[in-house]
VOVO-257672 format. One line per field, with one value per residue (C-alpha): x, y, z; residue in three letters. Coordinates in nm, 4 decimals. Last residue first. Example, Ala and Ser with C-alpha at 12.3 -4.5 7.8 and 13.67 -1.06 7.14 Angstrom:
<gunus>
X <- 1.3670|1.2300 $
Y <- -0.1060|-0.4500 $
Z <- 0.7140|0.7800 $
code <- SER|ALA $
</gunus>
This chain:
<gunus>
X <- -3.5206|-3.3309|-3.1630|-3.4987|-3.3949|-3.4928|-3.1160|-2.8150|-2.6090|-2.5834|-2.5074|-2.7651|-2.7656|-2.8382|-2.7740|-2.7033|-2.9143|-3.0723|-3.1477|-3.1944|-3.3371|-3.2537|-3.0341|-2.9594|-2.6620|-2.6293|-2.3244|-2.2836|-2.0015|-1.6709|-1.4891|-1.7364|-2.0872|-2.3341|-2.6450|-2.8737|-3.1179|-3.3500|-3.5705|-3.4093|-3.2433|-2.9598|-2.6680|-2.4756|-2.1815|-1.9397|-1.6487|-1.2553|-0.9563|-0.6615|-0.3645|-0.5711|-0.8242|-1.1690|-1.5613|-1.8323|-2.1690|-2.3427|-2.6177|-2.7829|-2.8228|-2.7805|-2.6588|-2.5399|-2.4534|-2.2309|-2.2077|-2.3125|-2.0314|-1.8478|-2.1491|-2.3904|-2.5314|-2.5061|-2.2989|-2.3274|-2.0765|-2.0157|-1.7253|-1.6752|-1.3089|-1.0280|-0.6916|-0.7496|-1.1364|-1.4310|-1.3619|-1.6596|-1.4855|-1.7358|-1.6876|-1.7835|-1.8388|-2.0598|-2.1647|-1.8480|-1.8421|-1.7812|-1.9526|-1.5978|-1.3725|-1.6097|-1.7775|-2.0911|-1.8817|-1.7963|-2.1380|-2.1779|-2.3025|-2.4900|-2.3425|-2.5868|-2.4112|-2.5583|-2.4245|-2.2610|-2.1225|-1.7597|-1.4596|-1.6357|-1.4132|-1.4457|-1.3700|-1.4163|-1.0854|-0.9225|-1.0574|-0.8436|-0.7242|-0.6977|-0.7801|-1.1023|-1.1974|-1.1157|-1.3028|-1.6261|-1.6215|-1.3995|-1.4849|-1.7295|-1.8161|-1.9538|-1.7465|-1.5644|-1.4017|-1.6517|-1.4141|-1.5354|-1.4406|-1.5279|-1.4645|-1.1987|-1.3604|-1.6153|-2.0075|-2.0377|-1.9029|-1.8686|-1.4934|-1.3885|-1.7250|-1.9364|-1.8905|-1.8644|-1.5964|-1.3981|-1.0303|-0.6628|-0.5499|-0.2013|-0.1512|-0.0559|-0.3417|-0.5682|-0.3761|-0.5256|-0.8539|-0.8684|-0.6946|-0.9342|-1.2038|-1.1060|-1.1294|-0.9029|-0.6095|-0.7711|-0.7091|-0.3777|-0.3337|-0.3071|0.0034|0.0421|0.4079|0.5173|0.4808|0.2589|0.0511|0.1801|-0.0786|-0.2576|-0.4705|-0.7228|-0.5993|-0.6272|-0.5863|-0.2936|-0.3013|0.0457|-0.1651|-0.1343|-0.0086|-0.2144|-0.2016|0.0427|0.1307|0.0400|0.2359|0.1369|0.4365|0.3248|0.5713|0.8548|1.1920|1.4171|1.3120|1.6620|1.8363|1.5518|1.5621|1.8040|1.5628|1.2367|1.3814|1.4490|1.0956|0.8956|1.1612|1.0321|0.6640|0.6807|0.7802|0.5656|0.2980|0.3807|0.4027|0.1437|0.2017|0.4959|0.7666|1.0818|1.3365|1.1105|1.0895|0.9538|0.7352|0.6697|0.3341|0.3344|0.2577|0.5560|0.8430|1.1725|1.2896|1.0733|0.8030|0.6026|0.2165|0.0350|-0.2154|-0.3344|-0.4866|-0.6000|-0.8501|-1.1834|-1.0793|-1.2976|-1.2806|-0.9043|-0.8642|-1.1735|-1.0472|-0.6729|-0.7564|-0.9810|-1.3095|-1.3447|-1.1001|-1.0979|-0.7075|-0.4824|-0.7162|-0.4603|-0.5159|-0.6897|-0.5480|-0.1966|-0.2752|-0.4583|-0.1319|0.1289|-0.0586|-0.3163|-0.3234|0.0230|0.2370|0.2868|0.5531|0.9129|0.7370|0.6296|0.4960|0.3186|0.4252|0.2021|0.3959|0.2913|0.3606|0.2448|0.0997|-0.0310|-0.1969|-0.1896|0.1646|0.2558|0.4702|0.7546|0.9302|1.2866|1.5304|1.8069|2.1068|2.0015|1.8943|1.5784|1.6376|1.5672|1.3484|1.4294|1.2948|1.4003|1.4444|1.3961|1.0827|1.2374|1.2350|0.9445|1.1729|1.2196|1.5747|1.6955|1.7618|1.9593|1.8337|2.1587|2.0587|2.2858|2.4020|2.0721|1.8964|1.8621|1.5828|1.6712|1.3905|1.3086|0.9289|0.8151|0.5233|0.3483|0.1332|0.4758|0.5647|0.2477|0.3093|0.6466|0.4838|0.2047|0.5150|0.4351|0.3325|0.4814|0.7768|0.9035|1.2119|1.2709|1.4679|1.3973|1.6792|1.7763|1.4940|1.3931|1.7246|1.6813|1.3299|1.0880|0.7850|0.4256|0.1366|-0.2049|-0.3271|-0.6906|-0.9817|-1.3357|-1.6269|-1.5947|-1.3729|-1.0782|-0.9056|-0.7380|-0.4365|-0.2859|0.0990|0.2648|0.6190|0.8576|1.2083|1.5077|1.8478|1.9668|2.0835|2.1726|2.2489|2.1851|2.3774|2.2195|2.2588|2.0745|1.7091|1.7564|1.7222|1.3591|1.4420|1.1001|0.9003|1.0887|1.1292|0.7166|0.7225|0.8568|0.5297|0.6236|0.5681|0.3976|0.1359|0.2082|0.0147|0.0107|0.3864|0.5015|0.7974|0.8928|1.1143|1.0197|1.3299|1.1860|1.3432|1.2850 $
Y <- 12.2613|12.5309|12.3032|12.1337|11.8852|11.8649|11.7870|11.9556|11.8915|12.0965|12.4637|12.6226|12.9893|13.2371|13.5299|13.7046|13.9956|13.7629|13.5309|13.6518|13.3969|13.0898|13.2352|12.8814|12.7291|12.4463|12.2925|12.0778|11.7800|11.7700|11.9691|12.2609|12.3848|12.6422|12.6084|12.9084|12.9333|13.2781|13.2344|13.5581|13.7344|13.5839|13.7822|13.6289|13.5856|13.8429|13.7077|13.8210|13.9082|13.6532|13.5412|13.5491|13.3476|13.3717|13.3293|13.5219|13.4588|13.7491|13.7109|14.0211|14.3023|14.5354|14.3322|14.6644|14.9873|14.9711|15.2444|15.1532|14.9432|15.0929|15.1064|14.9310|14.7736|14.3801|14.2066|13.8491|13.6596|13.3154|13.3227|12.9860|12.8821|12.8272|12.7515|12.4073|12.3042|12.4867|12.4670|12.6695|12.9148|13.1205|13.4374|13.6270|13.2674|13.1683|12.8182|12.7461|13.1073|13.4305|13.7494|13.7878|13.8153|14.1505|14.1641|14.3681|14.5575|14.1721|14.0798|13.7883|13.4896|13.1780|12.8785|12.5317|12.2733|11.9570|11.6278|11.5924|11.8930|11.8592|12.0857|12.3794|12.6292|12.8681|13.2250|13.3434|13.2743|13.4573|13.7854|13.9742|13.7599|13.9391|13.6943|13.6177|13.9679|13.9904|13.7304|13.7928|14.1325|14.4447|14.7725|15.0504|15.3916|15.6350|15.8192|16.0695|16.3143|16.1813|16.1143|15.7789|15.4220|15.0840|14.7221|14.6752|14.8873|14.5732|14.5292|14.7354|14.4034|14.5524|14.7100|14.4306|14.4079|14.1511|13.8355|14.0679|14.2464|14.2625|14.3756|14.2521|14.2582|14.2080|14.4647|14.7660|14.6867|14.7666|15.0690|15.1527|15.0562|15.2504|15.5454|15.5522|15.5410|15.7941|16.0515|16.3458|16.1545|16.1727|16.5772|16.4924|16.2060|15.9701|15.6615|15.3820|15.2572|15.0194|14.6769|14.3855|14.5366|14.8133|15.0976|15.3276|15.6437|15.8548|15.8617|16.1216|16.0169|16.0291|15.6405|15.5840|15.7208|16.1784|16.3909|16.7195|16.7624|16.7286|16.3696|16.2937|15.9978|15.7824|15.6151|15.2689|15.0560|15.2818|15.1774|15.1007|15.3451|15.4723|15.7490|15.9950|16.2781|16.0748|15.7697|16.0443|16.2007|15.8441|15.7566|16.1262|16.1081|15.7298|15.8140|16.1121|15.8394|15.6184|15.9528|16.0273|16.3882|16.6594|16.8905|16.7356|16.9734|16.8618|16.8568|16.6617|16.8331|16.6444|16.7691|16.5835|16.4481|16.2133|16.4942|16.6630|16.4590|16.5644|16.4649|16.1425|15.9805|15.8327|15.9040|15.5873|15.3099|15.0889|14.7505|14.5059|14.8195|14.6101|14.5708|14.7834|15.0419|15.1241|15.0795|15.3732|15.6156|15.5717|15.6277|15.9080|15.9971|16.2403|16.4874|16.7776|16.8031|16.5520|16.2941|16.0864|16.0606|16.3446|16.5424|16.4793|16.5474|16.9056|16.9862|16.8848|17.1115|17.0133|17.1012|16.8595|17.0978|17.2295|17.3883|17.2961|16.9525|16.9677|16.6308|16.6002|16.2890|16.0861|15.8983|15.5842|15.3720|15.0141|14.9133|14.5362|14.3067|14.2869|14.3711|14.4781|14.1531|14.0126|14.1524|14.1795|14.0142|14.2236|14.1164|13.7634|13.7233|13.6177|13.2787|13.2304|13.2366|13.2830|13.5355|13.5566|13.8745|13.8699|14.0532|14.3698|14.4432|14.7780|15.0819|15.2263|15.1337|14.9683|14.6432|14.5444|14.4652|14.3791|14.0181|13.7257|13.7507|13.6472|13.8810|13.7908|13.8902|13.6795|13.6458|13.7096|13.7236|13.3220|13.2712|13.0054|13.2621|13.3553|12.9781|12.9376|13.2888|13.1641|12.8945|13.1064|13.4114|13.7260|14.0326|14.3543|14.3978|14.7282|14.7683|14.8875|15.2019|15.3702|15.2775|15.1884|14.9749|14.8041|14.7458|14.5332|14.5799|14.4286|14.5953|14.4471|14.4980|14.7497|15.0363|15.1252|14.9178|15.0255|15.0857|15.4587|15.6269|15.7392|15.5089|15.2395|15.0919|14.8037|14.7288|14.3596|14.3573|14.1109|14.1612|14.1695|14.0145|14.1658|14.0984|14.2757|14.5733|14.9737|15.2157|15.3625|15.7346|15.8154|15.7085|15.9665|16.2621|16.0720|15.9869|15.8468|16.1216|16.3474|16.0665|16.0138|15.7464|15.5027|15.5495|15.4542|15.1173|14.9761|14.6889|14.3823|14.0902|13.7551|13.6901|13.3832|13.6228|13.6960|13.3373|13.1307|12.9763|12.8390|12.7358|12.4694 $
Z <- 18.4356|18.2012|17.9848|17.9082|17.7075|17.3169|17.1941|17.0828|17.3967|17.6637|17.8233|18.0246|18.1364|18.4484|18.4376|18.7587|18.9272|19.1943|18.9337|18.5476|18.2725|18.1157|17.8595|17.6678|17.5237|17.2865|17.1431|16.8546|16.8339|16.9730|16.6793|16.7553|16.6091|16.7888|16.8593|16.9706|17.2958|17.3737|17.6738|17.7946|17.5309|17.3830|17.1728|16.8843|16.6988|16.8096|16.6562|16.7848|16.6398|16.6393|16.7991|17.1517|17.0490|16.8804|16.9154|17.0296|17.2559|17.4339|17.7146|17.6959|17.9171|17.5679|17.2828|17.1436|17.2701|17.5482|17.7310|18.0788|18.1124|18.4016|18.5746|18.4236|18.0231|18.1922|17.8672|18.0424|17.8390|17.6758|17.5056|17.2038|17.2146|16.9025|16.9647|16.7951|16.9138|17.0014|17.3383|17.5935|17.7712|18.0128|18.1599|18.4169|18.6296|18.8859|19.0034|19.2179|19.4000|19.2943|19.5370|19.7107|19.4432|19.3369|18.9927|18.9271|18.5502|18.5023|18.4522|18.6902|18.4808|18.7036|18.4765|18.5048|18.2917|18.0940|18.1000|17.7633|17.7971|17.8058|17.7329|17.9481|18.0633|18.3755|18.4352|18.8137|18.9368|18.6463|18.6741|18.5590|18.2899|18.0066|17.7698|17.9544|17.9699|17.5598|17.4459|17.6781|17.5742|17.7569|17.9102|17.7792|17.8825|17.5789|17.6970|17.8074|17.5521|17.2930|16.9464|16.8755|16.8922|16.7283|16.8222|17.0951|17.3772|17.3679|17.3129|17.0439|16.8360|16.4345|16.4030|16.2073|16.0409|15.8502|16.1198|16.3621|16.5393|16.8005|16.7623|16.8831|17.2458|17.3401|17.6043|17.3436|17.1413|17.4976|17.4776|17.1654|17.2312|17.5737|17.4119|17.1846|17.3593|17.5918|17.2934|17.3683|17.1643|16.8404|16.8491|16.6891|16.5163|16.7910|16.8066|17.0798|17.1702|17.4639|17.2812|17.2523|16.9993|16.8075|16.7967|16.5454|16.5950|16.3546|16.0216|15.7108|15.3638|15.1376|15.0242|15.2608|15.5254|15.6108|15.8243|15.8868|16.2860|16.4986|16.6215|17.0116|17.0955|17.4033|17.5335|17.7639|17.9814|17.9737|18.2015|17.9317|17.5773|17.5708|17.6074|17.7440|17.5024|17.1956|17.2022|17.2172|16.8632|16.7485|16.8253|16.6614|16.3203|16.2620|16.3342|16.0863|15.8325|15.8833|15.9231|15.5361|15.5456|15.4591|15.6898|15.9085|15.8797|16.0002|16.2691|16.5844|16.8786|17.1967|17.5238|17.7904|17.9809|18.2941|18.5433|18.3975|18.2352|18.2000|18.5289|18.5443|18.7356|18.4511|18.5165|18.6487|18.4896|18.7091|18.6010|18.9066|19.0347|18.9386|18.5922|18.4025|18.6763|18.6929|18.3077|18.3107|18.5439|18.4181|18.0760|18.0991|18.2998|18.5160|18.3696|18.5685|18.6461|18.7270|18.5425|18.4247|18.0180|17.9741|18.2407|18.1272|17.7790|17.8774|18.1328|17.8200|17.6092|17.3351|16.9628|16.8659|16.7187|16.3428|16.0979|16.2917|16.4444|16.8358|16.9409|17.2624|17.4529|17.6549|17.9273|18.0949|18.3915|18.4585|18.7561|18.7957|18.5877|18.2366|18.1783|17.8988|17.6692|17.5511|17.8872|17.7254|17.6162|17.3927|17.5361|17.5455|17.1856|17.1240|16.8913|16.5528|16.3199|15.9844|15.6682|15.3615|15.1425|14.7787|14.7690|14.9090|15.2598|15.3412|15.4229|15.7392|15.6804|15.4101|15.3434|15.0515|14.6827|14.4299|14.4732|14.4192|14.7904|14.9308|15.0995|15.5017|15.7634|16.0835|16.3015|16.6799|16.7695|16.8499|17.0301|16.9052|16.7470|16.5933|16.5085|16.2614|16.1125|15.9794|15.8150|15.6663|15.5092|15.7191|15.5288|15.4039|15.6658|15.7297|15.8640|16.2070|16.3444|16.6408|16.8357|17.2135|17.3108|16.9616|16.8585|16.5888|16.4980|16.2900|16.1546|16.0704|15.9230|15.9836|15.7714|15.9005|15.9543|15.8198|16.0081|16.0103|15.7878|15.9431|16.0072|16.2711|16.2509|16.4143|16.4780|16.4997|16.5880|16.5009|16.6887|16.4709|16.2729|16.0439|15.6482|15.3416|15.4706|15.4106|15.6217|15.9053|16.0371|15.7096|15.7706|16.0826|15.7786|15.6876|15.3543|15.2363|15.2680|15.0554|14.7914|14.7775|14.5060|14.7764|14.9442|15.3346|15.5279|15.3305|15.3500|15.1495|14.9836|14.9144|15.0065|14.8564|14.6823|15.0371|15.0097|15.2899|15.5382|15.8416|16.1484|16.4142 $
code <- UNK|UNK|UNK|UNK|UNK|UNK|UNK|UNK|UNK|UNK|UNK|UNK|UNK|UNK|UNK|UNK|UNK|UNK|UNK|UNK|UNK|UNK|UNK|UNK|UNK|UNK|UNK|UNK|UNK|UNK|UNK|UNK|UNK|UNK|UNK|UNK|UNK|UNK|UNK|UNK|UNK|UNK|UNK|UNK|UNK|UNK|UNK|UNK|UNK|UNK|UNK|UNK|UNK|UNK|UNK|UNK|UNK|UNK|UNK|UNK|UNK|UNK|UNK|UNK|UNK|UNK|UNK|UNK|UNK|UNK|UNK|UNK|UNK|UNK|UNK|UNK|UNK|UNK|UNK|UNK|UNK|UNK|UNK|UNK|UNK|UNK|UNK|UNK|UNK|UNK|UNK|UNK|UNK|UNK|UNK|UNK|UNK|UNK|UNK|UNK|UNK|UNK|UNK|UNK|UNK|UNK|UNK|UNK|UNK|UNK|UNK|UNK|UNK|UNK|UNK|UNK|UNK|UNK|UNK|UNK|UNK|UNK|UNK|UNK|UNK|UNK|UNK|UNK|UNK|UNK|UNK|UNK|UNK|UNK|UNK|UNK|UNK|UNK|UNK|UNK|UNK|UNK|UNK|UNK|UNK|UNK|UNK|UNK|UNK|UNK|UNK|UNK|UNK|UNK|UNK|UNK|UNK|UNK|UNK|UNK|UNK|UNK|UNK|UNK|UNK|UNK|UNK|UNK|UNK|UNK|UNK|UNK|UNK|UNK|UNK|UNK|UNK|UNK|UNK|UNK|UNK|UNK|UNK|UNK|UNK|UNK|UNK|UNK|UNK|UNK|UNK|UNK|UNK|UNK|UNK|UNK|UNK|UNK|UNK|UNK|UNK|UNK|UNK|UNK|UNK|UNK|UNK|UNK|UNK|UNK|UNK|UNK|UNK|UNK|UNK|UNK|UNK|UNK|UNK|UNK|UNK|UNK|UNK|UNK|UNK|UNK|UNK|UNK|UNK|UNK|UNK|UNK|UNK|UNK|UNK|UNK|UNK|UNK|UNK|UNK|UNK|UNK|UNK|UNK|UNK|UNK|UNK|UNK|UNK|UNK|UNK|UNK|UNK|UNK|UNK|UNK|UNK|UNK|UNK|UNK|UNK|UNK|UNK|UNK|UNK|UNK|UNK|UNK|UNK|UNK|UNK|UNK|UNK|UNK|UNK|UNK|UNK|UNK|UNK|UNK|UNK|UNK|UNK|UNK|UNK|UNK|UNK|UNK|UNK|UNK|UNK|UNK|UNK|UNK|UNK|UNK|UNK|UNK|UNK|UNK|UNK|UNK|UNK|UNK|UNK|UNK|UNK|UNK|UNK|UNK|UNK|UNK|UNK|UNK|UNK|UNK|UNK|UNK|UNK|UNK|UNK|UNK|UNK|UNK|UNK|UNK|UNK|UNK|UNK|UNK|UNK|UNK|UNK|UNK|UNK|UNK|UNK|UNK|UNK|UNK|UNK|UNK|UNK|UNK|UNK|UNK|UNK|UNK|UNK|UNK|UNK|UNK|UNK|UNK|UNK|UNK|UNK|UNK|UNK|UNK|UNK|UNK|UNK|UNK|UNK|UNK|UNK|UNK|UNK|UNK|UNK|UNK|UNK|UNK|UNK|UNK|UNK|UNK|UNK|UNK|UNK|UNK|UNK|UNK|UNK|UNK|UNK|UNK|UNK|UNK|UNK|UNK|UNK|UNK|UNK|UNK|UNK|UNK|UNK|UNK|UNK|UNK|UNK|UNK|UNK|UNK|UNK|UNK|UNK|UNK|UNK|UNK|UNK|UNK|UNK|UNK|UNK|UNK|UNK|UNK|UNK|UNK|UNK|UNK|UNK|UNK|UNK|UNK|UNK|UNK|UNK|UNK|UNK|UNK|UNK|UNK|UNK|UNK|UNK|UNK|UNK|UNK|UNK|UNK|UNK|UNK|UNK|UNK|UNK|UNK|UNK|UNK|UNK|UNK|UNK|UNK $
</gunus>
């Protein structure tokens, strides 16, 4: 089915670059691609984080025609309701069109004016790719330090291969971590390459970057990699190291940003030592979006997905409930609950203690509980240990969120032992209980809303 929604419906917009700021706005790739006034292109969702903590950075969406042989994209302010409904659906392939009436075109790096319309439509053949990083398995990566004609990413390709890899005296880093989170399903691996060194390269960009919009800095940095390696074919994950001084659309400074469901992760600068970033912005890159709270996007500590900071290594922290569930690593020990009229007994594993071999019928790492719609209630042992030992909130407590995979999640509460909340779904109220720990599990009652003992 396809959907035709005028942008002037749009309740808001992000851009893409100030159009006040002409020398930011004509990037000199900008002109190897003549304005339109239709194309068709792949949706892709990027997420921004700032500098200022607690707060979430410049986020949206681009769309891209070529997005393996070209950097260009258009910017696109917001995504009509309608359309949104077929994207979590899946859909990514729209037409953009502006009607003939209109003297607006499209334009290149540039947000589409308010007289654009948007269709879905069908992925093209030639341009089908895998829709999205693998969550399982080996995927390769290359972190690419930036060289612009006034500045240069701070680190050298050996420092940003040992921060990420480890190939020097890194001891924890992106690899280290992925590999231990998920119980060595993930692996992360340095792009075997001629011009790439211990999975680090360097790239020249023509143009100063001190004080540049980092859109457009971004759009100089991908066509500049396009014309080194031909093509972006063959790259799972390309972690971009921007020098430092570019600035947000609002002239402030920024920390990282990443598209999700895509290859490409972005660090300003020094941002890049921090192995929390990368973790959260790779973990964009796989499909995840953040953890918060109900007052703060940024808000669950429990998860690599709400906040960061700039240690080198550490503070160590893996997934939520949400989020290890999504991921799927541990698939044969997640369960869902759709009916609790008889009450459940769930022995939690923390997933940092997880093995195949220690799961069996009454165990999970995670429990789905349906709320309802996409919608599902986590139920999580958040066990502060190896891998884990970091997190700082709910510590060695049973954790209960909310959310979907389309949609950041809820931390909503965290259960000592003893401790029991309600929660409400479309099948009637839900209660859980923390009845204590056994043999270094969790174990915890799920019923109705009643005065049994869900503990007996």
């Amino acid at each position: 089915m396809k959907h035709v929604t005028s942008m002037k419906t749009f309740i808001g917009f992000i851009l893409v670059c100030l159009i006040t700021h002409n020398s930011e706005c004509t990037a000199s790739s900008a002109h190897r691609y003549p304005d339109v006034k239709d194309v068709n292109c792949k949706l892709i969702m990027y997420s921004g984080e700032s500098t200022e903590e607690g707060t979430e950075g410049p986020g949206g969406w681009n769309c891209y025609p070529e997005r393996y042989d070209s950097g260009r994209f258009y910017g696109v302010p917001m995504i009509p309701l309608d359309v949104m409904d077929e994207i979590e659906n899946g859909a990514r392939w729209v037409r953009i069109h502006v009607p003939d009436e209109s003297n607006e075109q499209l334009k290149a790096w540039e947000p589409i004016p308010d007289s654009a319309q948007i269709t879905i439509i069908q992925e093209p053949l030639e341009q089908s790719r895998r829709s999205t990083q693998r969550k399982i398995g080996i995927n390769n990566v290359v972190v690419v330090r930036v060289i612009a004609l006034d500045r240069v990413c701070s680190y050298s390709k050996t420092q940003l291969s040992d921060y990420v890899f480890g190939t020097g005296s890194d001891p924890v880093n992106l690899a280290s971590q992925y590999d231990a989170c998920s119980k060595g399903v993930l692996n992360f691996v340095p792009k075997n390459h001629s011009l790439i060194v211990n999975g680090a390269t360097d790239l020249n960009i023509n143009m100063n970057v001190t004080r540049a919009n980092k859109g457009t800095v971004r759009a100089e940095i991908e066509e500049a990699f396009i014309q080194k390696f031909g093509s972006l074919h063959g790259f799972d994950h390309i972690m971009y190291c921007f020098p430092p001084g570019t600035l947000t659309n609002g002239g402030d400074g920024w920390v990282a940003w990443a598209n999700i469901n895509d290859e490409a992760s972005f660090f300003d600068d020094v941002a890049i030592h921090s192995v929390t970033n990368q973790m959260h912005e790779v973990g964009h890159n796989l499909g995840l979006r953040h953890s918060g709270t109900p007052n703060s996007v940024y808000g669950d500590g429990t998860c690599i997905m709400g906040s960061t900071n700039t240690w080198s290594n550490g503070p160590l922290k893996c997934f939520n409930g949400p989020k290890t569930y999504e991921l799927g690593w541990f698939s044969e020990c997640h369960t869902l609950i759709s009916n609790w009229t008889t009450s459940v007994t769930v022995y939690l594993l923390s997933a940092s203690l997880y093995t195949p071999d220690n799961c069996n019928a009454s165990q999970a790492v995670t429990v789905a509980i349906s709320k309802g719609g996409a919608d599902n209630f986590f139920v999580f042992y958040n066990k502060a240990t190896g891998p884990s030992a970091g997190v700082d909130e709910k510590i060695n407590q049973v954790t209960i969120a909310t959310g979907n995979p389309a949609r950041d999640s809820t931390l909503l509460k965290g259960l000592s032992a003893q401790g029991e909340s309600v929660h409400t779904t479309s099948s009637g109220a839900v209660r859980i209980k923390f009845c204590g720990v056994v043999s270094g599990t969790a174990r915890v009652g799920i019923g109705r809303n009643d005065t049994s003992d869900l503990c007996a």
